[in-house]
N, C-alpha and C positions, 0 to 999 in steps of 0.2 A: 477518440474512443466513442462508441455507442451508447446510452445510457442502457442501463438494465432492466429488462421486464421481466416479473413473476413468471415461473414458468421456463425460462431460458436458463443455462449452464449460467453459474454467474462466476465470472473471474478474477480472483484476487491476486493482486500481484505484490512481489517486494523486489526493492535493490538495494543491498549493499554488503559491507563484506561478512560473513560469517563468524564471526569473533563474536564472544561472548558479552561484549559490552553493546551489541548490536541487536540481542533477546530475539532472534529469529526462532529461538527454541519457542518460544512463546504461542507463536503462531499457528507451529507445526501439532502444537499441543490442542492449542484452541480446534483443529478442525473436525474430531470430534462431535463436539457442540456443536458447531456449524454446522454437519450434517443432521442435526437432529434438526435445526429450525429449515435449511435450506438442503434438499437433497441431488439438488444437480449443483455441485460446487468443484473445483478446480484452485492450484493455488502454484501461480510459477515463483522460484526464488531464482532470482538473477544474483550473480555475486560469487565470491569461492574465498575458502577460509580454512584457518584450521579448526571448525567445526563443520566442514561439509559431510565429512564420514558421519560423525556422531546423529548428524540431524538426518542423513541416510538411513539410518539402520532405526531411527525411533521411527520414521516412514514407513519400516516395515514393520518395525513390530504393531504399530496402532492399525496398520493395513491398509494403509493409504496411497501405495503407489500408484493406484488408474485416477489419483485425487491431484497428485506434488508431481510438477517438473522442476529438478534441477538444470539450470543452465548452462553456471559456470560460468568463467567472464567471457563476456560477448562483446563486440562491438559498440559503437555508439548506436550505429543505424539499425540494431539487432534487439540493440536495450527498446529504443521507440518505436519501435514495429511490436515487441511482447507488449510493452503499456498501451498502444494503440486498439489490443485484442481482450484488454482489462477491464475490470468494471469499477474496482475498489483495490487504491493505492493503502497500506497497512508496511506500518512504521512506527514500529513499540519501543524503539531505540532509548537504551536508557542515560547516552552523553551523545551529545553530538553538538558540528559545529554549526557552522550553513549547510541544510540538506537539498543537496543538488539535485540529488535522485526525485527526491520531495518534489521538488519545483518542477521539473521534468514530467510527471508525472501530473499536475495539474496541468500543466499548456498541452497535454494531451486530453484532459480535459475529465482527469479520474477524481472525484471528492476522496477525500484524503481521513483515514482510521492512525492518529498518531497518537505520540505521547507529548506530557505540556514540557518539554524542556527545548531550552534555549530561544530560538527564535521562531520555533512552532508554530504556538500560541497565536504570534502577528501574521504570520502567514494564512493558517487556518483560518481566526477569527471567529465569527458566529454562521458565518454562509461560506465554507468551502468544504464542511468535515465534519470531521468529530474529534475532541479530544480525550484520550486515553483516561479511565479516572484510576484505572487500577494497571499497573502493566503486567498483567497478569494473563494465562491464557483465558479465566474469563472473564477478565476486563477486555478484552478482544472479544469472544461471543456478544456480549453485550452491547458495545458500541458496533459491530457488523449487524448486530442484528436491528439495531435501532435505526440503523441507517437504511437497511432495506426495507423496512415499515412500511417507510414513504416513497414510491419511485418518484413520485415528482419533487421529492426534498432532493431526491440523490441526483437527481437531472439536475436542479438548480445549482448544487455545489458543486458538480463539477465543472457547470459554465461559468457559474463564481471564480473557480479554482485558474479555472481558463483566462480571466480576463486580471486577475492580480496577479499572475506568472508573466504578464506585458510586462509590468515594471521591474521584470529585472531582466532584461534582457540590455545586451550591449548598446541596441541603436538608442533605447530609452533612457542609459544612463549618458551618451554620448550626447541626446537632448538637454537632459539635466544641468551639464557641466559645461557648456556651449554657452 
């Protein structure tokens, strides 16, 4: 992925599935706010669920469809070509296990807007993101916005993000246990 400059559509992206336990509503809510600090913004949801309707129809009513693309489930090679065209991976998830999508999205090289549960925290760290303090739509405003502050903070975590998503790939775990 590209890093972001003031001035350009900025791209935020999510993956995973639409359920309730997954707070996409969160997001969908936050962009609102988001227009008010950034007004060329965009927001794809990769994923499908029994809340794609619900979060459909809150799209229109907030007015936001020239803002939300729905996906739906796509391919592998479909999911890394949308995060390829992203600026900011957002991930308010309120359980989760390993997030794959997560990692994914960093070896694409997106600094990462998440929440601190599970194994997050050590992923993210101090230079790859932000962690969520509230998982709220404006605990999302806030950390999106903080994060855009800086472009060269956002440049740095997502090459951060980039080079700690090596270590979990196959060849590197295949080095480890050799």
């Amino acid at each position: 992925a590209k890093p972001w400059r003031k001035g350009e559509m900025l791209r935020l992206v999510t993956v995973g599935r639409l359920s309730p336990g997954k707070n996409m509503q969160a997001i969908v809510e936050a962009l609102p706010g988001l227009l008010e600090v950034c007004h060329l913004i965009t927001l794809d949801i990769v994923g499908d669920g029994e809340l794609r309707r619900t979060l459909q129809a809150r799209v229109g009513d907030l007015r936001l469809t020239n803002q939300v693309i729905f996906h739906g489930n796509v391919s592998h090679q479909e999911v890394l070509e949308i995060l390829g065209k992203s600026h900011i991976f957002v991930f308010p998830t309120h359980s989760e296990g390993f997030p794959k999508a997560m990692l994914e999205a960093m070896a694409c090289g997106l600094p990462v807007v998440a929440s601190p549960v599970s194994v997050i925290p050590n992923l993210i760290g101090e230079d790859r993101g932000i962690l969520l303090r509230s998982l709220t739509p404006q605990g999302i405003v806030t950390a999106v916005t903080a994060l855009i502050a800086d472009e060269e903070q956002m440049a740095r975590f997502g090459k951060n993000g980039r080079e700690k998503s090596k270590q979990y790939t196959l060849e590197h775990w295949q080095s480890v246990i050799s």
